[in-house]
ZAMARGU-4260 file (C-alpha; in steps of 0.2 Angstrom, whole numbers, plus 5000, padded with zeros to 4 digits):
<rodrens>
0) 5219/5470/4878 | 5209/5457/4867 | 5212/5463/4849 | 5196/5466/4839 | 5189/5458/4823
5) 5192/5474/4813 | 5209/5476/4817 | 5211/5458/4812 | 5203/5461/4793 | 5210/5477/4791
10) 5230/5470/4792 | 5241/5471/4775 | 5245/5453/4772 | 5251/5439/4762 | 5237/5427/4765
15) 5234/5415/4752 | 5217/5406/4744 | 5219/5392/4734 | 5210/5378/4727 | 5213/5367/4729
20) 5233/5361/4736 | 5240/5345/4742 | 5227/5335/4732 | 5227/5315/4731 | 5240/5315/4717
25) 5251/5325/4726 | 5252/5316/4743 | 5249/5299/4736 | 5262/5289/4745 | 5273/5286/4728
30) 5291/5292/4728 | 5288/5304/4713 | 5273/5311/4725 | 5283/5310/4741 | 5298/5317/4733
35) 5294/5330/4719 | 5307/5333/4708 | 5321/5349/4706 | 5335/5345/4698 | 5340/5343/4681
40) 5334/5324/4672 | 5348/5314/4670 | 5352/5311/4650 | 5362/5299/4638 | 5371/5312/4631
45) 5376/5329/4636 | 5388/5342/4632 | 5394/5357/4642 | 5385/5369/4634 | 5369/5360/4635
50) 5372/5357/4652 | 5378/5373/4657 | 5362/5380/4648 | 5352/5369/4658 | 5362/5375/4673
55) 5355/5394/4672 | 5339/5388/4668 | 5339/5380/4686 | 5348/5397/4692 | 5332/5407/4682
60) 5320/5396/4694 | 5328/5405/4710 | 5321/5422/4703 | 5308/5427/4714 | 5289/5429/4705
65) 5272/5436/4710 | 5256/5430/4703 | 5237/5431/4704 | 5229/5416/4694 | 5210/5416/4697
70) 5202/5402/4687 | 5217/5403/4676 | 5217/5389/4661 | 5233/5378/4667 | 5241/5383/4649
75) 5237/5401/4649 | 5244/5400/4667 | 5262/5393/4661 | 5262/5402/4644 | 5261/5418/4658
80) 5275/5414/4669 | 5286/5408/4651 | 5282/5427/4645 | 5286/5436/4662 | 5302/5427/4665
85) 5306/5424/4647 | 5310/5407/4650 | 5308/5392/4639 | 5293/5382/4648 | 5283/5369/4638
90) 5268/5359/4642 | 5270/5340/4636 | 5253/5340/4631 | 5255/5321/4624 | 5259/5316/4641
95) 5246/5324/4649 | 5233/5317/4639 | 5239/5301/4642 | 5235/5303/4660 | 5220/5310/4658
100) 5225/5329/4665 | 5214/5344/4656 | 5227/5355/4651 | 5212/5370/4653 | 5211/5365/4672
105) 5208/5382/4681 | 5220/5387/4692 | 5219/5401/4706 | 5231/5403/4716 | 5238/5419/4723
110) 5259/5421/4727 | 5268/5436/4733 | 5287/5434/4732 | 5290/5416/4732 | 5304/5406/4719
115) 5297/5402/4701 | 5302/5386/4706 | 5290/5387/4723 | 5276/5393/4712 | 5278/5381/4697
120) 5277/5368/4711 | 5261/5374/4721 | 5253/5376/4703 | 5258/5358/4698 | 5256/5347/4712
125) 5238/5348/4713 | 5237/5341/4699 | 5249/5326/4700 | 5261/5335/4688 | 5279/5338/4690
130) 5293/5349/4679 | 5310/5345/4674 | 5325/5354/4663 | 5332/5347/4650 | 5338/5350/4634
135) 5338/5370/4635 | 5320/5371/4640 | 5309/5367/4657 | 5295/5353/4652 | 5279/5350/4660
140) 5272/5335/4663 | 5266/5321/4673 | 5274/5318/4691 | 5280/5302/4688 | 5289/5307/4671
145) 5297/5322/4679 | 5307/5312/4691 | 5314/5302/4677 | 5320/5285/4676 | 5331/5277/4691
150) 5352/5281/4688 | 5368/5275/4699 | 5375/5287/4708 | 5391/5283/4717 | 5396/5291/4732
155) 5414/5291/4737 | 5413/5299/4753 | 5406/5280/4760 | 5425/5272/4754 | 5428/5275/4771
160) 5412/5271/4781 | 5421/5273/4799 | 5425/5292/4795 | 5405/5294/4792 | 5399/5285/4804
165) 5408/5283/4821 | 5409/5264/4824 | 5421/5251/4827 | 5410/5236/4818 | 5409/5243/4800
170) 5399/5226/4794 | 5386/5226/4806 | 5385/5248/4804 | 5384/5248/4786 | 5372/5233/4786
175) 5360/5246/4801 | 5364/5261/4787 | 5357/5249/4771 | 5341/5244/4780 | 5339/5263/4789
180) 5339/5269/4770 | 5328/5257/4763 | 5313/5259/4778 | 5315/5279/4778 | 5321/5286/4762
185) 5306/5283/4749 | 5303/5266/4756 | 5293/5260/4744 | 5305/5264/4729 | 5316/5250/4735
190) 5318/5233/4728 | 5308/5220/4741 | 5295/5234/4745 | 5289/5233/4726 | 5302/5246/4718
195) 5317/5247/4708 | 5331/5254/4719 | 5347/5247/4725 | 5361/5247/4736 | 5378/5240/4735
200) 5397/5243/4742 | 5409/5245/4732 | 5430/5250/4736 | 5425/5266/4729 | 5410/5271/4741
205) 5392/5268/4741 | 5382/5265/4724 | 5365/5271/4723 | 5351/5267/4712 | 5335/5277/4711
210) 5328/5292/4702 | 5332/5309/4704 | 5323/5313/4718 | 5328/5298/4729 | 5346/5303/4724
215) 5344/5320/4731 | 5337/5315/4749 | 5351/5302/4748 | 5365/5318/4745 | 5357/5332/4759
220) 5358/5314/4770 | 5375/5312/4767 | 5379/5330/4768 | 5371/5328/4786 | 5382/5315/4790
225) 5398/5323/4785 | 5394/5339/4791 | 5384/5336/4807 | 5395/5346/4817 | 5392/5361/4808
230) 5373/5357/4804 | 5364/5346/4819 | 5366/5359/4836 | 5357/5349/4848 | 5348/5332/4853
235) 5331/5342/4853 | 5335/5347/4833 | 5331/5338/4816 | 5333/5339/4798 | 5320/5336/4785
240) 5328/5328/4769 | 5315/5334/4754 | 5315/5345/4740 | 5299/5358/4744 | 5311/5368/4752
245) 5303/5381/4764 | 5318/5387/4774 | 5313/5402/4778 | 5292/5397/4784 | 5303/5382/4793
250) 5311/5396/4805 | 5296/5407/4807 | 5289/5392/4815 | 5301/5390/4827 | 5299/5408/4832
255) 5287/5413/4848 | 5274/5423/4845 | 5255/5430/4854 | 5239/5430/4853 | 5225/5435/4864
260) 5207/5432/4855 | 5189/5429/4858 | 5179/5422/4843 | 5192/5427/4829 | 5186/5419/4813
265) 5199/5409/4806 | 5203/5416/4789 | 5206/5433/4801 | 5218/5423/4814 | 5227/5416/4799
270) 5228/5435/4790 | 5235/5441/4805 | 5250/5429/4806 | 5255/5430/4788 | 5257/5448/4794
275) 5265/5446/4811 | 5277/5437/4805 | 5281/5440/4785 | 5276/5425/4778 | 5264/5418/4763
280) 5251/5406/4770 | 5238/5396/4758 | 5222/5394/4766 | 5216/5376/4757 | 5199/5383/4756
285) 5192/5368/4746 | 5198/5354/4756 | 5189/5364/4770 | 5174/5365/4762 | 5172/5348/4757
290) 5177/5343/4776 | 5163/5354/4784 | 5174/5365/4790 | 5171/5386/4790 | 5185/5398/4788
295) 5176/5407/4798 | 5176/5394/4811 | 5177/5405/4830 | 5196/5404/4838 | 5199/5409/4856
300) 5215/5408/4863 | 5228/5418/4875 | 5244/5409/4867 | 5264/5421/4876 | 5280/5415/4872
305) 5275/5400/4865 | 5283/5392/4846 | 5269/5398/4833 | 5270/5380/4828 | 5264/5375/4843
310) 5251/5390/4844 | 5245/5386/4825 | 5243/5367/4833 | 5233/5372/4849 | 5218/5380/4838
315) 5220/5369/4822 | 5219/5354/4828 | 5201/5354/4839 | 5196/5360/4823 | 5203/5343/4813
320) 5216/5355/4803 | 5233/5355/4802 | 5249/5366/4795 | 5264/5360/4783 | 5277/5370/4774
325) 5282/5369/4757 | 5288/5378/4744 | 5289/5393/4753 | 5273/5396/4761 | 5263/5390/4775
330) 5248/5379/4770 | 5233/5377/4781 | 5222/5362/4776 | 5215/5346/4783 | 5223/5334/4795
335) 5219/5320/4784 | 5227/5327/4770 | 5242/5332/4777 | 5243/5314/4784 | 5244/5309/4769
340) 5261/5318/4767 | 5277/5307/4772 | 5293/5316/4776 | 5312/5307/4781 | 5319/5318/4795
345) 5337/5313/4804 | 5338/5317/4821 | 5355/5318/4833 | 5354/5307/4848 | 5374/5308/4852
350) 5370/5319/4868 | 5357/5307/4874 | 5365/5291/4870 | 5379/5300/4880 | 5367/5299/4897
355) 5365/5279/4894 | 5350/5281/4885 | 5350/5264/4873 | 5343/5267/4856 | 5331/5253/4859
360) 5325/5261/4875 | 5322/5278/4863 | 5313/5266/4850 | 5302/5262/4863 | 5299/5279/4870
365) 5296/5287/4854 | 5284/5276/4846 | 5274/5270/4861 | 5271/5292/4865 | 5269/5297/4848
370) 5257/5292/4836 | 5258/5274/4840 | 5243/5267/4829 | 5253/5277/4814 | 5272/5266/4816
375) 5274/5251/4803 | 5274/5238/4819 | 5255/5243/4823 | 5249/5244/4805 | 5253/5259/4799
380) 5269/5267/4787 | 5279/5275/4799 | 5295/5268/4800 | 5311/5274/4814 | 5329/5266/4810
385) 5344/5269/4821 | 5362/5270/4813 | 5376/5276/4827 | 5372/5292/4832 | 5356/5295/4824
390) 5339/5292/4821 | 5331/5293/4804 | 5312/5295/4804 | 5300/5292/4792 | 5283/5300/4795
395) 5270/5312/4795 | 5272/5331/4795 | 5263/5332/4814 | 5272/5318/4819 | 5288/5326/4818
400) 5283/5339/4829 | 5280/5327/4842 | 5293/5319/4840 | 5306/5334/4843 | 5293/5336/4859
405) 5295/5320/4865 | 5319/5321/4865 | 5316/5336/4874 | 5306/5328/4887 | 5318/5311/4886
410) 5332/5324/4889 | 5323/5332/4905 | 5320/5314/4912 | 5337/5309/4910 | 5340/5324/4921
415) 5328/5321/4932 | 5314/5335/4929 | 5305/5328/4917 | 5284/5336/4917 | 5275/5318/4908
420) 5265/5324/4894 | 5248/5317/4892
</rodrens>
């Protein structure tokens, strides 16, 4: 039985409107866009007790918040969330006159049990701003300032390249490993692509430069590495290396989940998955508009047992929209914007290099099948770099998803029942 448009606007939900997310600041391209920032902003000089105070402000940022700004000045709107959660949070107002950002820029955006941190961010990156904690206190200010400036990081657990990566010519590995990094990782805050960052062995491990949020991708990729046998399941899986952490939207996508609708409007179809399955989801409303495109635009679809990301695909994409997750909630908005979006995932080929698969051959197969107008050989960004055992990806939100589509299908040919998709 088809369900009805009432029951669809009558549901409870966590549907979000905002206006506007994801704007031209935050999916520029740059690192400090790409990236974000989370961590606390390195220093000259700190002691314990500064640090450790800046340690539980980061611990505060974890405490989960609700909020309903409608055409909120951006001030008024922190001020709130400093008084709530009695938290020192300040707006570098110096900064943001420098950049030309209105700190009375109305915000309305509507949150329902996400991190402080998850709401600062979705509040901020609109905007081209960022946050950071230093010194006792959580400053706003522009993105690029909140990433800080480039530090070196060393990284012992590289001493021993051969124990991360399983290879018997460690020159010609950690050369494939240096040029992986610098293609994938932030590409263009490396040094030859216009940046500042550097890598270079040492006895002691691997030295990094970069800024803060560089660094970070560079430790969850190195925690992959070292603990892939505990963390990468399956030739079909991958792990996105960033910061807008939405672990918990990145399962439910995975889930399978039904739909059986004739001429649903959208913003009811939308409602009635935030509800379905527990999530926030932020319904870029503007981007929409300014695209042409109704929220009320008809869906019908008979969708069983089926991924909702490859549901939410199946109706968003006729329609030129797309979905990404970040800080804890599902966004809705155009497919141009969130082609603007760059992620680094890392993918395990072990079991499919095991079938005599050659990486060259799965080069070949992946960026002739998927997207191939969008790979850095045909004009476009994205970039796909082998080191033994893995892949490490650098590419669009979508993309991704057809990638982990397309090593499922390599894996059913090289069993010999693959279905050829179109």
């Amino acid at each position: 039985m088809r369900r009805s448009s009432w029951v669809l606007r009558c549901v409870n939900v966590k549907i979000l409107v905002c206006l506007p997310f994801l704007g031209v600041g935050a999916c520029g391209g740059s690192a400090h866009a790409d990236e974000g920032q989370n961590k606390p902003r390195p220093v000259a000089v700190a002691d314990d007790a500064q640090d450790k105070e800046n340690q539980q402000l980061l611990e505060s940022l974890k405490t989960s918040t609700s909020i309903n700004f409608q055409a909120t000045k951006l001030r008024n709107a922190i001020d709130m969330l400093a008084t709530i959660h009695e938290l020192p949070i300040v707006i570098d107002l110096d900064e943001l006159k420098k950049a030309g950002i209105d700190p009375d820029f109305p915000i309305n955006l509507v949150i329902d049990g996400v991190p402080l941190s998850s709401a600062l961010s979705l509040i901020l990156e609109p905007l081209d701003l960022g946050w950071y904690v230093t010194d006792g206190k959580i400053t706003i200010t522009t993105a690029k300032q909140a990433v800080g400036p480039n530090v070196e990081v060393l990284y012992a657990q590289y001493a021993k390249f051969e124990d991360v990566i399983k290879t018997e010519d460690v020159k010609a590995a950690q050369a494939a490993f240096e040029k992986a990094i610098s293609t994938t990782i932030a590409p263009q805050s490396w040094k030859g692509a216009g940046g500042q960052g550097a890598i270079a062995w040492t006895e002691k491990g691997l030295v990094v430069t970069n800024n803060a949020a560089v660094q970070k991708l560079f430790e969850q990729l190195t925690r992959y590495l070292t603990k892939g046998h505990k963390l990468i399941r399956s030739s079909e899986k991958s792990f996105p290396l960033n910061i807008h952490n939405a672990p918990r939207v990145a399962e439910v996508l995975t889930e399978q989940t039904e739909l059986d609708l004739i001429d649903q409007p959208l913003i009811d179809v939308m409602a009635f998955l935030a509800d379905l399955h527990n999530i926030n989801i932020l319904v870029d409303t503007k981007a929409m508009h300014n695209a042409g495109i109704s929220v009320d635009s008809p869906i019908t679809l008979e969708a069983q047992g089926q991924r909702l990301s490859q549901v939410l695909d199946q109706f968003l994409e006729p329609l030129k929209l797309d979905h990404v997750a970040r800080h804890n909630v599902l966004i809705v908005t155009t497919q141009e914007k969130v082609d603007a979006l760059r992620e680094t995932h890392i993918y395990d080929v072990k079991k499919l290099l095991g079938r005599k698969a050659r990486p060259e051959i799965i080069t070949e197969f992946i960026t002739s099948k998927v997207l191939p107008k969008t790979w850095s050989q045909n004009g476009g960004d994205g970039t796909m770099a082998y080191i033994p055992g893995y892949f490490i990806v650098y590419q669009t939100p979508r993309a991704h998803r057809k990638i982990l589509e397309r090593f499922k299908t390599l894996r059913q040919r090289l069993d010999g029942n693959a279905v050829e998709k179109p």
